[in-house]
N, C-alpha and C positions, 0 to 999 in steps of 0.2 A: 504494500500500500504506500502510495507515493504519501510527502509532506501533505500536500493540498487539499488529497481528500481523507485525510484524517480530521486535517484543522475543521471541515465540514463537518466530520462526523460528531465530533466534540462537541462544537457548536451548537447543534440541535440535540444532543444529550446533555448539555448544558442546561437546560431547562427545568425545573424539578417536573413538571407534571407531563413534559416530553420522559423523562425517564422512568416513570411510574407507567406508561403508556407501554416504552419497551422492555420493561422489566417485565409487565403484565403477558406482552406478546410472548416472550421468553418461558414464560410459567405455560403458556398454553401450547407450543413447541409449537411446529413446522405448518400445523394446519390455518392458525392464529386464530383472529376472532374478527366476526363482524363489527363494524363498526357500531352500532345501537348494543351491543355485548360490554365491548371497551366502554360507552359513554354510562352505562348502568352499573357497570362495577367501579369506576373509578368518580360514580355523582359528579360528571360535568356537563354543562353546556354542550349544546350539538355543534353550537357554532361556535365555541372556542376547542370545542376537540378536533374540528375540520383547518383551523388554524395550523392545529400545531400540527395533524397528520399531512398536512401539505409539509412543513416543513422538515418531517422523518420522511417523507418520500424522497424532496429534493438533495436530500442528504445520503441519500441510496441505504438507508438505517432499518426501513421496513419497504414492503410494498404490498400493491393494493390490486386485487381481483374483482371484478364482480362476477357473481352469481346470479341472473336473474334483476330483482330487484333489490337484491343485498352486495353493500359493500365488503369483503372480506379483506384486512389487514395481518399481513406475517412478517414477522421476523425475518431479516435478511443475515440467517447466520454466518453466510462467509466473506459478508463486512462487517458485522460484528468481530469475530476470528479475526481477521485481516488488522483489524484497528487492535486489539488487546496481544498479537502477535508482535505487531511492531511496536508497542509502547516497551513489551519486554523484552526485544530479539535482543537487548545488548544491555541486560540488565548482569552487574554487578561484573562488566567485562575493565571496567577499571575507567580513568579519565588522564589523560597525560596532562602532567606540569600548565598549567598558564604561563605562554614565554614572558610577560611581564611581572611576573613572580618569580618566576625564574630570574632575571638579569636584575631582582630590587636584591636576591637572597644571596 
């Protein structure tokens, strides 16, 4: 996952009631839920949960089927994966010297 679209992915997980949104999709795994599901389990607004679901789509965080006359929203687990892989790929792999700490020391 390049820089750019992690800062994206953040971004709209940045939000607490955007993260309660994908933490929920997450609990419901691969199938996810419709949208009137999400708006009844987490008591919001239609129109501020359409808000924030445009803003998990444009961030590639979940996506969105329809069914007939039902919106279904999922979890995109291999950006989800993708962003928590590279926040750790070079965790505790060490940080070299600052050269300006270097030539004050």
């Amino acid at each position: 996952m390049d820089i750019e679209t992690a800062a994206r992915c953040m971004e709209a997980l940045g939000n607490p009631k955007r993260l309660e949104i994908v933490l929920l999709l997450v609990k419901a795994g691969p199938e996810g839920l419709p949208v009137g599901d999400i708006r009844r389990h987490l008591e919001i607004p239609g129109s501020t949960l359409s808000h924030h679901l445009l803003h998990l789509v444009g961030a590639g965080v979940i996506r969105q089927d329809r069914e007939g006359r039902v919106l279904r929203c999922h979890p995109d687990f291999d950006q989800l994966r993708g962003l928590a892989t590279m926040l750790f790929a070079e965790c505790c792999t060490g940080v070299a010297a600052d050269a300006s700490q270097a030539q004050a020391g």
